[in-house]
LOLUM-24879 format. One line per 2 residues: number of its first residue (from 1); for each residue x negated, y, z negated of C-alpha. Coordinates in Angstrom, 3 decimals, padded with zeros to 6 digits, always signed. Layout:
NUM> X Y Z | ...
//
This chain:
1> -144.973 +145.040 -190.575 | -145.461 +149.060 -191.187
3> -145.961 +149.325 -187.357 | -142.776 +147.948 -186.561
5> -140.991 +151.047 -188.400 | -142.657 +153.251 -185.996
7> -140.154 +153.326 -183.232 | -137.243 +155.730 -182.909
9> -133.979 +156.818 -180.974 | -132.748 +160.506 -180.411
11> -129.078 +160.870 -180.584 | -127.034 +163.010 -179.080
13> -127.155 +165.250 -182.630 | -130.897 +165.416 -182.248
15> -131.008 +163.401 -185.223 | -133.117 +159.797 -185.009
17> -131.370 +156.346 -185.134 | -133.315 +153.428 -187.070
19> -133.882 +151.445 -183.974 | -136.098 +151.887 -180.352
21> -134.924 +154.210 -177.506 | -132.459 +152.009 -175.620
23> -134.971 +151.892 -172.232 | -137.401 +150.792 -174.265
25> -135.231 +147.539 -175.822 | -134.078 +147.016 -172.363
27> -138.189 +146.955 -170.739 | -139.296 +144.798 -173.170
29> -136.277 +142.413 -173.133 | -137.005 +142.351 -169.634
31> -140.469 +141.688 -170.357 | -139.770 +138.845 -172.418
33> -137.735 +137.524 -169.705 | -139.775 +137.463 -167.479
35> -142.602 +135.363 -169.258 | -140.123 +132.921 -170.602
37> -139.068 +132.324 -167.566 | -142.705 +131.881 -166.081
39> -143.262 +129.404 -168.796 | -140.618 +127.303 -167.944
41> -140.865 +127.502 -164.700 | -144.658 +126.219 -165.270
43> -143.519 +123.503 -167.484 | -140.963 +122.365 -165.229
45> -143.309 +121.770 -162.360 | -145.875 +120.541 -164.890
47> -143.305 +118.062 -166.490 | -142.218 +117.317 -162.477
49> -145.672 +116.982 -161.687 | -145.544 +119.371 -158.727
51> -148.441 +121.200 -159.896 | -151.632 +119.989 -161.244
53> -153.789 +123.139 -161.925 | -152.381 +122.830 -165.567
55> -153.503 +119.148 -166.100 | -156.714 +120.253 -165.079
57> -157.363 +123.005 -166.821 | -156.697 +121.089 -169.997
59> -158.705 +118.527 -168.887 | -162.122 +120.599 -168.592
61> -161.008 +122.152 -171.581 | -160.006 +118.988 -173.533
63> -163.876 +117.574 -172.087 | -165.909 +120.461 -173.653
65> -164.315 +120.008 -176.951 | -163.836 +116.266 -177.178
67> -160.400 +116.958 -177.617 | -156.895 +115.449 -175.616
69> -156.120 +118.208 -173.255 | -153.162 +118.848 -174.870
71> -155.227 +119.566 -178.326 | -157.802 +121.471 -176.726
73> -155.910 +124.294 -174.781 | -153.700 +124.627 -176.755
75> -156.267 +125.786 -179.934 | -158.515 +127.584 -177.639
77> -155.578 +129.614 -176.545 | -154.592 +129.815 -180.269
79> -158.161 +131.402 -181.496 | -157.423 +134.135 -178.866
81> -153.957 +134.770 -180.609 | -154.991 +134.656 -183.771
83> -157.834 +137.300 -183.003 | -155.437 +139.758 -181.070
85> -152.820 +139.726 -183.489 | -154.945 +139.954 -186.430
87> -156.331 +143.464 -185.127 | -153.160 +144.681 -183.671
89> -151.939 +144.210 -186.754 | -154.175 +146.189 -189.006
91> -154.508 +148.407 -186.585 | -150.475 +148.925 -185.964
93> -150.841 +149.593 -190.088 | -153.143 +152.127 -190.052
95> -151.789 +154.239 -187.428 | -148.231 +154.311 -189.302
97> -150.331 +154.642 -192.851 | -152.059 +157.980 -190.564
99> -149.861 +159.323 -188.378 | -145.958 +158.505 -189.170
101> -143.387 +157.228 -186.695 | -144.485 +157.429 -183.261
103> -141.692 +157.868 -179.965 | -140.887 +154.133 -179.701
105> -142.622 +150.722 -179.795 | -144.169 +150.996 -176.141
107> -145.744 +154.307 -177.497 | -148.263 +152.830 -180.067
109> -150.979 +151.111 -178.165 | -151.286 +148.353 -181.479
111> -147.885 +146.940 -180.339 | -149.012 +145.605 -177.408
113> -151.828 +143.636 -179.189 | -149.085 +142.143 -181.783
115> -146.756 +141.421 -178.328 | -149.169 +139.753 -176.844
117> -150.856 +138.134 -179.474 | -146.859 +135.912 -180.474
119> -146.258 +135.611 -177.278 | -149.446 +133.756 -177.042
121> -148.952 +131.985 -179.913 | -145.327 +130.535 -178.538
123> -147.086 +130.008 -175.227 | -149.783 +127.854 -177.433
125> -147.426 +125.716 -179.036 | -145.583 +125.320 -175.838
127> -148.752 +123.894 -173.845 | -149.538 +121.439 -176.892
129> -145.349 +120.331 -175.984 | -145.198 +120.094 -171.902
131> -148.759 +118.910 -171.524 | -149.259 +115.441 -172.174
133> -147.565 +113.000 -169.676 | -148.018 +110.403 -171.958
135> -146.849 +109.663 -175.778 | -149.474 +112.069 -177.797
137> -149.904 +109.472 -180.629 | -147.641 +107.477 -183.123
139> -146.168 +110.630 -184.449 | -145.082 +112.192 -181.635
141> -141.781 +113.001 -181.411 | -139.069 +112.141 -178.495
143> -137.848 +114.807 -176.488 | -136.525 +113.106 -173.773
145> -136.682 +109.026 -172.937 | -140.350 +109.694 -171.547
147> -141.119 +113.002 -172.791 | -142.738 +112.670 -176.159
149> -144.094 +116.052 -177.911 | -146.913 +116.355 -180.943
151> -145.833 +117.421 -184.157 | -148.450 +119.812 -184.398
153> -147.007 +121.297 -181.258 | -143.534 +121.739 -182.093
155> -144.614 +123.438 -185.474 | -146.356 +126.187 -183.419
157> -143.802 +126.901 -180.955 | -141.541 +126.972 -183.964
159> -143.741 +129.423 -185.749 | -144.067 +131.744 -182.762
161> -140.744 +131.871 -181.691 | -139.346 +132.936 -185.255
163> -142.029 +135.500 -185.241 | -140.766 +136.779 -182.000
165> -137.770 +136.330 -182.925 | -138.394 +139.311 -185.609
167> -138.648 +141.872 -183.051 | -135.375 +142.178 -181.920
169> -133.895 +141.557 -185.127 | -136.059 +143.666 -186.826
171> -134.610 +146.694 -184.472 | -131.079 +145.599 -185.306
173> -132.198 +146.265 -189.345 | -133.443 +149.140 -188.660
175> -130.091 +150.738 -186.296 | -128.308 +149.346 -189.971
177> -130.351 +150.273 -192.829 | -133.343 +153.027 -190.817
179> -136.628 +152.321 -191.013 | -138.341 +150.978 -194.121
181> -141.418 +152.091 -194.381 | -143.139 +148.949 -195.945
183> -144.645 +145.849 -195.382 | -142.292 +143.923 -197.193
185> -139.189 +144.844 -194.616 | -137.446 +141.545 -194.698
187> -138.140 +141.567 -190.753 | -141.855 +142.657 -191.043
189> -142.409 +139.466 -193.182 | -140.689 +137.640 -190.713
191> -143.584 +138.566 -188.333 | -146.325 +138.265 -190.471
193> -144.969 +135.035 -192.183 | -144.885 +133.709 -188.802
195> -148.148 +133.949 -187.491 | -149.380 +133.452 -191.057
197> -147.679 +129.938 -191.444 | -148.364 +128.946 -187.780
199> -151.961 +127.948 -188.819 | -151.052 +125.550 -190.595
201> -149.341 +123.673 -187.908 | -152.649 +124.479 -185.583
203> -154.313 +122.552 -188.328 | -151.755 +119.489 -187.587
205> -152.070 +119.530 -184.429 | -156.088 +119.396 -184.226
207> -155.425 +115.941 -186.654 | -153.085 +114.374 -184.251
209> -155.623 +114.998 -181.448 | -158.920 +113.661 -183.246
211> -156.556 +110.751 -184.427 | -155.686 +109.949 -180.666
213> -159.480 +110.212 -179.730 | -160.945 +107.028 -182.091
215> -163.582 +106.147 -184.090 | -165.448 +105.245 -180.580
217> -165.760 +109.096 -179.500 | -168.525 +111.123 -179.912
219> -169.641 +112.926 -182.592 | -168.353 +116.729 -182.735
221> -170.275 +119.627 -181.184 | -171.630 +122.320 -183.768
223> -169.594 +124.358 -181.951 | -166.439 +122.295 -182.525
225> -167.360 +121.981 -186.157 | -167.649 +125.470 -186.333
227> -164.022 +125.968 -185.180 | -162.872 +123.499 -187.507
229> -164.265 +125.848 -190.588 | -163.475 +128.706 -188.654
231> -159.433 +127.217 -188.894 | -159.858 +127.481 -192.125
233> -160.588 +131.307 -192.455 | -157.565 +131.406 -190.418
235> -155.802 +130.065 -192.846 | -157.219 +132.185 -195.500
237> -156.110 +135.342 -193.486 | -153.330 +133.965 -192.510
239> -152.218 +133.648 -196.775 | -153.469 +137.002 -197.367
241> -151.621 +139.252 -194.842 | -148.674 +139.964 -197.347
243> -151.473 +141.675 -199.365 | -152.192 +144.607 -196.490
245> -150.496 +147.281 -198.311 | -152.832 +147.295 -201.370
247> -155.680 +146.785 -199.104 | -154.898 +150.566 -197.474
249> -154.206 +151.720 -201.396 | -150.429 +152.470 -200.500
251> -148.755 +149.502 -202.120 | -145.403 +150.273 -203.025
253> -145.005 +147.570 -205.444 | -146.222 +147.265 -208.720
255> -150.128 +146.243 -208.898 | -149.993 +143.054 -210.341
257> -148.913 +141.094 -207.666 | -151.945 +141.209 -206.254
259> -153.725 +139.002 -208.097 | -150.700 +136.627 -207.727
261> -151.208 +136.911 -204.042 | -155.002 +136.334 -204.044
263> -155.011 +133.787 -206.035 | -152.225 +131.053 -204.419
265> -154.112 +132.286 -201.019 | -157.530 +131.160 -202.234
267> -155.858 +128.241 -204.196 | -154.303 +126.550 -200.948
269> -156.487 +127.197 -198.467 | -159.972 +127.141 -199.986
271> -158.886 +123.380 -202.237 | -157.616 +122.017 -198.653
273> -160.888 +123.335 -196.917 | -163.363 +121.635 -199.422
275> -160.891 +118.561 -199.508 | -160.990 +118.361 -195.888
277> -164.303 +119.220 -194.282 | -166.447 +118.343 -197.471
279> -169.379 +120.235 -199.804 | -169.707 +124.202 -198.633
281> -166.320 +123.986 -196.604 | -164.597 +126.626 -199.476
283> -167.427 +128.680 -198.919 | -167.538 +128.541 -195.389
285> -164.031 +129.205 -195.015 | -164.334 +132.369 -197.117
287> -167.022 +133.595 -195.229 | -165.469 +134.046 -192.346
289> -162.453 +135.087 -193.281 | -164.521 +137.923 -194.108
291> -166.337 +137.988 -191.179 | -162.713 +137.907 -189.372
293> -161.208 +140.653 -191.323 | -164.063 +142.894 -191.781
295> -164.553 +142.890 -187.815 | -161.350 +144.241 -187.498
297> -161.473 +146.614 -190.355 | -164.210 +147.895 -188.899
299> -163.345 +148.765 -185.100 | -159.722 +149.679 -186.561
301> -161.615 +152.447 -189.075 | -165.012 +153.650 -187.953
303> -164.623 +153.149 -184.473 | -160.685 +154.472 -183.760
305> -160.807 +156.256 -186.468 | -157.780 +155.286 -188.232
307> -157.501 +154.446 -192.348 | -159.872 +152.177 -193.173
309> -158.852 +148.893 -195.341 | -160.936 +146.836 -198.005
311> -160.279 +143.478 -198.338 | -160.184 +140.686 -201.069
313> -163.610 +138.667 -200.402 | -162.181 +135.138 -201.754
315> -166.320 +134.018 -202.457 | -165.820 +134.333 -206.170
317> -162.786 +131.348 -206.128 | -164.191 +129.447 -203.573
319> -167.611 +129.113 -205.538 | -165.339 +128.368 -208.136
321> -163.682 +125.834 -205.829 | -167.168 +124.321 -204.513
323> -168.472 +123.462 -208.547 | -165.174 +121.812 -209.817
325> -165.331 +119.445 -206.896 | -168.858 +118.352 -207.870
327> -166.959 +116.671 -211.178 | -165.397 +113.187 -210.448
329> -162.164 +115.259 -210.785 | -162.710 +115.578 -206.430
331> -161.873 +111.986 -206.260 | -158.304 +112.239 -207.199
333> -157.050 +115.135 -204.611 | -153.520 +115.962 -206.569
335> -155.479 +116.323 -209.638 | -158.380 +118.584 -208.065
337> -155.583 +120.994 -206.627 | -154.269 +121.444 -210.240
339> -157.710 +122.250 -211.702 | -159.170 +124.465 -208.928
341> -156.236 +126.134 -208.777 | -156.472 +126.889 -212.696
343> -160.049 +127.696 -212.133 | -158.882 +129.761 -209.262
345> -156.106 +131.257 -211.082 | -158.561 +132.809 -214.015
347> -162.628 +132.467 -213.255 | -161.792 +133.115 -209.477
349> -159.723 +136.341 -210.152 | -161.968 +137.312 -212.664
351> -164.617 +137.289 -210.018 | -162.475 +138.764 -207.572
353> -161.395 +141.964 -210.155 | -164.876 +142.532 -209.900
355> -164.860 +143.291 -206.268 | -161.349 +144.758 -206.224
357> -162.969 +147.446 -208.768 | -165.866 +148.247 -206.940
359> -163.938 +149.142 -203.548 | -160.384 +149.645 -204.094
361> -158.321 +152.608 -204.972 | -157.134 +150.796 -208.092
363> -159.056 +148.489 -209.989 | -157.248 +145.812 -212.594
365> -156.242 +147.251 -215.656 | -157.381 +145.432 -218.402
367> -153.691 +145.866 -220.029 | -152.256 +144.129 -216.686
369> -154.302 +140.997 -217.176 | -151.837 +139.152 -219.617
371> -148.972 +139.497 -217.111 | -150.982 +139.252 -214.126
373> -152.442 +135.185 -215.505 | -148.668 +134.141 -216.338
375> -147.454 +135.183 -212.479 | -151.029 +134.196 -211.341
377> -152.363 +130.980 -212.761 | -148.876 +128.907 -212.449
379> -148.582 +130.221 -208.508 | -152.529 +129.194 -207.868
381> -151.996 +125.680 -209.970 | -149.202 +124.803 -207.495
383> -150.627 +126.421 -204.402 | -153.814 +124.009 -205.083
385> -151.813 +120.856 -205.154 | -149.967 +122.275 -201.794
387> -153.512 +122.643 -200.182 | -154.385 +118.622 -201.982
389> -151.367 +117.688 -200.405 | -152.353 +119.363 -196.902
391> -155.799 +117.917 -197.156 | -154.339 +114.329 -197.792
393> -152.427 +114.503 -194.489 | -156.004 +116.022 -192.534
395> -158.040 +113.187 -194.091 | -155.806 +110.533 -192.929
397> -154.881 +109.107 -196.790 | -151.542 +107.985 -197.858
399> -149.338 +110.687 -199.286 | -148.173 +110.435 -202.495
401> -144.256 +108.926 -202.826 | -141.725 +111.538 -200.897
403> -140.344 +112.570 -203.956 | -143.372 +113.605 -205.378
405> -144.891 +115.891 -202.348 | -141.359 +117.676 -202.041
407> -141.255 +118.307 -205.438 | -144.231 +120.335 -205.603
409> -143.304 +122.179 -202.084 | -140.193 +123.013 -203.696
411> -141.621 +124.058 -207.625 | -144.283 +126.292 -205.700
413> -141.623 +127.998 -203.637 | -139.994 +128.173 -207.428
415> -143.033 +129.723 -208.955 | -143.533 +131.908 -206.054
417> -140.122 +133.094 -205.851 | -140.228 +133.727 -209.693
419> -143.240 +136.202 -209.714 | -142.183 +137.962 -207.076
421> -138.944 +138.673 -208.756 | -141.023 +139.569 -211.990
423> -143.298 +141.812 -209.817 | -140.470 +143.820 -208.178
425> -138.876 +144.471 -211.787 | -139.398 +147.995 -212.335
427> -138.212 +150.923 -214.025 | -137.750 +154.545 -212.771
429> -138.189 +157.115 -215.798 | -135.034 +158.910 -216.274
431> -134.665 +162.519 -217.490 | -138.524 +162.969 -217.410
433> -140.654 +165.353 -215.049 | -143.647 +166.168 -214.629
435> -145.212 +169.813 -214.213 | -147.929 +169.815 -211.733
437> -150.115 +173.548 -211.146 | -151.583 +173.964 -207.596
439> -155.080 +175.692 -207.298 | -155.819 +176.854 -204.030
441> -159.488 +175.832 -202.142 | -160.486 +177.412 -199.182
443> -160.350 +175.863 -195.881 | -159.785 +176.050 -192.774
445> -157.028 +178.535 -191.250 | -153.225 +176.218 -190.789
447> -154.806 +173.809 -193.389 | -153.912 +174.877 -196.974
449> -155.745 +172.257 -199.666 | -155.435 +172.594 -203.410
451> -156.627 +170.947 -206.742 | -153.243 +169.730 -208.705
453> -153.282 +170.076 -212.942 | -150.463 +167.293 -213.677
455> -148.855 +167.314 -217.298 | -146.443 +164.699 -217.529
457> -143.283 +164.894 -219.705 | -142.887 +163.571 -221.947
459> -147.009 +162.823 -222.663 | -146.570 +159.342 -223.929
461> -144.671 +158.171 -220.491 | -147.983 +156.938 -219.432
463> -150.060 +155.036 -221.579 | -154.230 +154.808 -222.210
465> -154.671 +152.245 -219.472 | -151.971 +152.485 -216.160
467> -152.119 +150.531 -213.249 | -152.411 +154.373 -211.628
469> -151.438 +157.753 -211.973 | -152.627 +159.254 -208.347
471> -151.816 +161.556 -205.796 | -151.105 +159.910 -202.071
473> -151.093 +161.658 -199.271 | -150.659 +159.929 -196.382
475> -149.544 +160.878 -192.691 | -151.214 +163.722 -191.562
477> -152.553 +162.878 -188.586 | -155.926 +161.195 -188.054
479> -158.271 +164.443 -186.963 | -158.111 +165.245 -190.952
481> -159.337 +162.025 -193.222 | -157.500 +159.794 -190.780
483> -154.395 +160.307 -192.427 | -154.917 +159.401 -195.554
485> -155.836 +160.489 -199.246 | -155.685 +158.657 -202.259
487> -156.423 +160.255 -205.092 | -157.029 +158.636 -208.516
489> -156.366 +161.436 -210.989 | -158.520 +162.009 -213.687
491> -156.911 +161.945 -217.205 | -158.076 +165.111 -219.683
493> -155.182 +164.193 -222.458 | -152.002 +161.972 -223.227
495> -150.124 +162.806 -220.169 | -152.400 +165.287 -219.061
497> -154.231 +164.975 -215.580 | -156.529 +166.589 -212.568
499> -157.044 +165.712 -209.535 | -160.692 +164.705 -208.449
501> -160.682 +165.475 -204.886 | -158.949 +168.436 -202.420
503> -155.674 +167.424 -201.919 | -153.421 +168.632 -198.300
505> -150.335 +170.123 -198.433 | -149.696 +171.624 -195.200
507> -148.346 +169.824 -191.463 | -147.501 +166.448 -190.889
509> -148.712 +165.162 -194.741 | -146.879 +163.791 -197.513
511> -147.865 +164.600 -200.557 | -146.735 +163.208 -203.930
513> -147.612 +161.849 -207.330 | -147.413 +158.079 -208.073
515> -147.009 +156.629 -211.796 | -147.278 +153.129 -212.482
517> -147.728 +151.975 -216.070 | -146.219 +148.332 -216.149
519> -142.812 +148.130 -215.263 | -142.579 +152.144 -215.315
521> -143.062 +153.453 -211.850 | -141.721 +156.375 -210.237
523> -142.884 +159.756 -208.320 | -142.517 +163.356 -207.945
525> -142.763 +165.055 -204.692 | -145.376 +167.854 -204.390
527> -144.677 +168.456 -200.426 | -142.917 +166.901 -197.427
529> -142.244 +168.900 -194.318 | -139.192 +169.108 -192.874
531> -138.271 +166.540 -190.966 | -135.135 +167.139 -188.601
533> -135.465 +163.971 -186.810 | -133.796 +162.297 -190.189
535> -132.290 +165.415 -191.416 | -134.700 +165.588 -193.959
537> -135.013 +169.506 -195.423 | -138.963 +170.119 -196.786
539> -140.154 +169.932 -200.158 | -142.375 +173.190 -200.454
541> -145.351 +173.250 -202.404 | -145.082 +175.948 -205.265
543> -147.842 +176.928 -207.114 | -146.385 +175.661 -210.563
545> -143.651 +173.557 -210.247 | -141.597 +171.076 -212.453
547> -139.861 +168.540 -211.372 | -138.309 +164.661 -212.565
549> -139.566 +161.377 -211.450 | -137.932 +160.046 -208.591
551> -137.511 +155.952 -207.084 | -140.829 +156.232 -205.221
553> -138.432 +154.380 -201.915 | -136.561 +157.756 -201.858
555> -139.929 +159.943 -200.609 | -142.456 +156.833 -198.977
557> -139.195 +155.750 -197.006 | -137.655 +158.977 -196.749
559> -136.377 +157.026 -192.840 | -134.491 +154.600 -195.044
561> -130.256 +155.340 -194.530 | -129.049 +154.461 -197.850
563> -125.569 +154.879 -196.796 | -124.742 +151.394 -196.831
565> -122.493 +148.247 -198.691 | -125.249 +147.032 -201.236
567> -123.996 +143.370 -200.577 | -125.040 +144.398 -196.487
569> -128.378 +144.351 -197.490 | -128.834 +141.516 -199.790
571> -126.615 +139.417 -197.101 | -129.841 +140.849 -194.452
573> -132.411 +139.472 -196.808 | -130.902 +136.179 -197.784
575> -130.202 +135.376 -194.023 | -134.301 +136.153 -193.405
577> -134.884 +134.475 -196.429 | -132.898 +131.407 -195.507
579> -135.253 +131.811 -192.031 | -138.150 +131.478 -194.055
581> -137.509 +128.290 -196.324 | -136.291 +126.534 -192.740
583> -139.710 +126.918 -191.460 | -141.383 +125.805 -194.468
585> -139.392 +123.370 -194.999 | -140.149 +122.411 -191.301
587> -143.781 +122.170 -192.274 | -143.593 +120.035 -194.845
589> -141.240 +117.334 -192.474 | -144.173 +117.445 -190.232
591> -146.461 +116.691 -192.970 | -144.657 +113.490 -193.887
593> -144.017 +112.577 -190.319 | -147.772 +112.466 -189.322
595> -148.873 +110.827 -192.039 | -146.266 +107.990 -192.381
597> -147.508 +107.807 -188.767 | -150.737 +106.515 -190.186
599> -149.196 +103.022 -190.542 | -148.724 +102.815 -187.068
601> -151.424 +102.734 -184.281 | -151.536 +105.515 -182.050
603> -150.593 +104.803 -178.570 | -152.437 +107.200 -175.884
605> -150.222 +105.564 -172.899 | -146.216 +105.214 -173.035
607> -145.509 +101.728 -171.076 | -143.521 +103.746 -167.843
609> -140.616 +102.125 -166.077 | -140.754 +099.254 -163.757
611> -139.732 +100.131 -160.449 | -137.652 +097.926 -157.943
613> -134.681 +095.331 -158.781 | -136.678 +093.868 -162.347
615> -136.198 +098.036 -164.001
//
């Protein structure tokens, strides 16, 4: 994530390495240590049955919520992860989108939130593992010859530890290639992805325990069947963290793979909660996912004062969700994926645009539309039949033929794969500049702020409708607009702009122009102070200045070292990329394993071993 960038190391040149200060590796790898070592030694004299504080813990916890113990902690400590990543998350964003780098990762108090909140998550999926002394139902897997774990279980130990695992590799990326200063670090998304994915196995595991209960139990609590919606926001926010960075306005992509984003998030996760829970569930899941993310957004900006972030609502495509289900199309779930996702794919972003241009810093072109449905509608089509497939396995039905469900896993990873790739096809200008006039405002003494007159060259660069022509300037601290201005210039001519708001050019802010105008994107710096820590000599702000478009990477991650084999990096990205399609692929076996398990009836008690001369 953008927080994870933040930490540093001085060298002996005074100049700043791309990983953390080596105390700081060595505390928290001493930290982590030291839990993991906790954890097994609790599991060990759980397993052992030495201690039975555990057991009964679960137990009064598995009693409230009608759950097997080992369901029932395990969730309950889940929804605590969940929340305390989620806002150390957004938060750990905004500060970097504010303030820059900070010392080292024990310096930013939003670290610890993220720490804690995987750790949490392993510790979750570890419970659901060493809990149950007996066989956790006819999926279960076999650890040892009377150790049997849920599937649900392993999935979210399996999910936290490859998040956690992209803290120490994400330092090692950084000591290679600095410190890119995105979202989409190959490491950051192996955090994110993580913790994102890692609700889907909660969702398992919550099956396998109201499978091992009966048809005999009680009904569900309100309370438990608001957690079961309130999984399903989870999952929506889970799908939608890749989007952060146009949420804050300082995407460094080009614009339209947002909708492509939105729209397999709300396909997946709102067909699989109305497939699942029944009428209102895509609704309901919406809803609080904006309950969940607006929470944060607002005690991350109001209250501590850092940038604040919009966020996509989702109501538009789950309403569009909740009426295609009330066709006869519902009763075939494959089928209802395709066509909510469709609907998704064009009503529901249509819907959402209208949102997105009320609130964010760039609304939806209307000449982005054409490329934004092919990326868009093919990713939400398949994404829909991933969240029919998901449902299928929840509800308890037979899954289609092997074949078939792997197919579509792997033609949505295909689809996805393919408009990403179209999305990150772009093209700097070359030989062109753009001459941008500075007018002085007053203000406050130390704090010089201008209006910028921006004539682009040559004037037909940019055409009538671009994704954005704006000034950013992000960084400056948070006393002064929390860091962060984003200014949507307003256009007076072909290639001729002013800026609608006072723009800073003077301590800790970076200020440039941004130019995106379908695959055309590029920048110009207007000022960047020195920065010695990276070598990096200042831009100064001139009054009139000319100057040619630039890769926008070269001045948002002016940290990046560049001084590298080009085949080192790719080689980096394919390895976490290779990471990535494990785990999914990991997901999908434990799809087919718990329902194939279906067949079979679940077993609550393991026969144990005879003891004396007949074992």
């Amino acid at each position: 994530m953008i927080g994870a960038l933040g930490e540093r190391t001085i060298l002996a040149d005074g100049s700043e390495g791309g990983g953390a200060a080596l105390d700081q590796v060595i505390g928290l790898t001493v930290a982590a240590a030291v839990v993991t070592a906790v954890l097994l030694w609790i599991g060990y004299r759980h397993r052992t049955r030495r201690i039975t504080w555990l057991m009964a813990l679960a137990e009064r916890v598995g009693a409230k919520f009608k759950r097997p113990p080992w369901v029932a902690l395990s969730i309950m400590l889940f929804t605590a992860t969940l929340i305390c990543a989620l806002f150390g998350f957004i938060w750990d964003v905004s500060l970097h989108i504010g303030k820059g780098r900070d010392p080292g990762p024990l310096a930013n108090p939003a670290h610890y939130f993220i720490l804690v909140g995987l750790f949490m998550l392993f510790i979750a999926g570890v419970l659901a593992v060493i809990l149950p002394y007996d066989k956790p139902g006819s999926s279960a897997v076999r650890i040892t010859r009377h150790w049997y774990a849920p599937v649900g279980g392993l999935l979210i130990a399996g999910c936290g530890l490859y998040a956690l695992t992209g803290f120490p590799l994400d330092d090692v990326w950084h000591r290679i290639f600095g410190q890119d200063v995105t979202l989409w670090g190959p490491t950051h998304l192996m955090l994110i992805g993580g913790a994102g994915l890692s609700v889907i196995a909660v969702l398992f595991l919550e099956y396998e325990g109201r499978r091992t209960v009966g048809p005999d139990a009680p009904p569900d609590s309100r309370f438990v069947k608001f957690l079961q919606y309130l999984s399903f926001g989870g999952l929506v926010v889970g799908l939608s963290v890749f989007q952060i960075e146009y949420d804050f306005g300082v995407e460094q992509f080009r614009l339209v793979l947002q909708p492509m984003m939105i729209g397999g998030a709300a396909a997946m996760a709102l067909v699989a909660a109305r497939l699942t829970l029944g009428r209102g569930a895509a609704v309901a899941a919406a809803v609080l996912a904006v309950a969940l993310r607006g929470g944060v957004a607002l005690v991350v900006g109001p209250v501590l004062g850092a940038p604040i972030s919009w966020f996509p609502l989702y109501l538009g495509p789950a309403v569009v969700v909740e009426l295609i289900a009330l066709t006869p199309i519902a009763k075939r779930p494959i089928l209802f994926g395709a066509v909510a996702g469709l609907g998704v794919g064009t009503i529901g972003l249509w819907l959402e645009s209208l949102w997105i241009g009320a609130v964010y810093q760039f609304p939806w072109p209307t000449s982005m539309w054409g490329e934004a449905l092919a990326m868009a509608v093919p990713v939400a089509v398949l994404m829909g039949m991933c969240g029919a497939l998901l449902s299928i396995v929840l509800n308890g039905q037979p899954l289609p033929r092997p074949a078939v469900g792997i197919t579509v896993v792997v033609l949505t990873l295909l689809a996805v794969g393919g408009a990403v790739a179209n999305g990150l096809r772009t093209e700097v200008p070359q030989n062109d500049t753009a001459t941008i006039a500075l007018t002085d405002l007053p203000s406050p003494a130390g704090q010089r702020m201008v209006n910028a007159d921006v004539r682009i060259n040559p004037p037909d660069l940019v055409g009538e409708n671009p994704e954005w022509v704006a000034i950013l300037s992000w960084q400056g601290g948070l006393a002064h607009d929390r860091g962060l201005v984003v200014d949507r210039l307003e256009r007076v001519a072909p290639g001729h702009y002013r800026s609608t708001r006072p723009v800073p050019i003077w301590g800790s802010w970076k200020t440039l122009l941004r130019v995106q105008d379908r695959t055309t994107m590029g920048g110009v710096p207007i000022y960047l102070p020195a920065d010695p820590g990276i070598n990096a000599p200042a831009v100064l702000a001139e009054m009139t200045s000319t100057r040619p478009f630039v890769p926008e990477i070269t001045i948002l991650q002016r940290e990046r070292n560049q001084n590298h084999p080009a085949w080192l990096f790719t080689a980096g990205g394919v390895v976490v990329l290779i990471c990535t399609l494990i785990l999914i692929a990991a997901l999908t076996w434990g799809a087919g394993r718990i329902n194939r398990a279906e067949e079979q009836p679940a077993r609550l008690e393991e026969p144990r071993p005879k003891v004396g001369p007949q074992a």
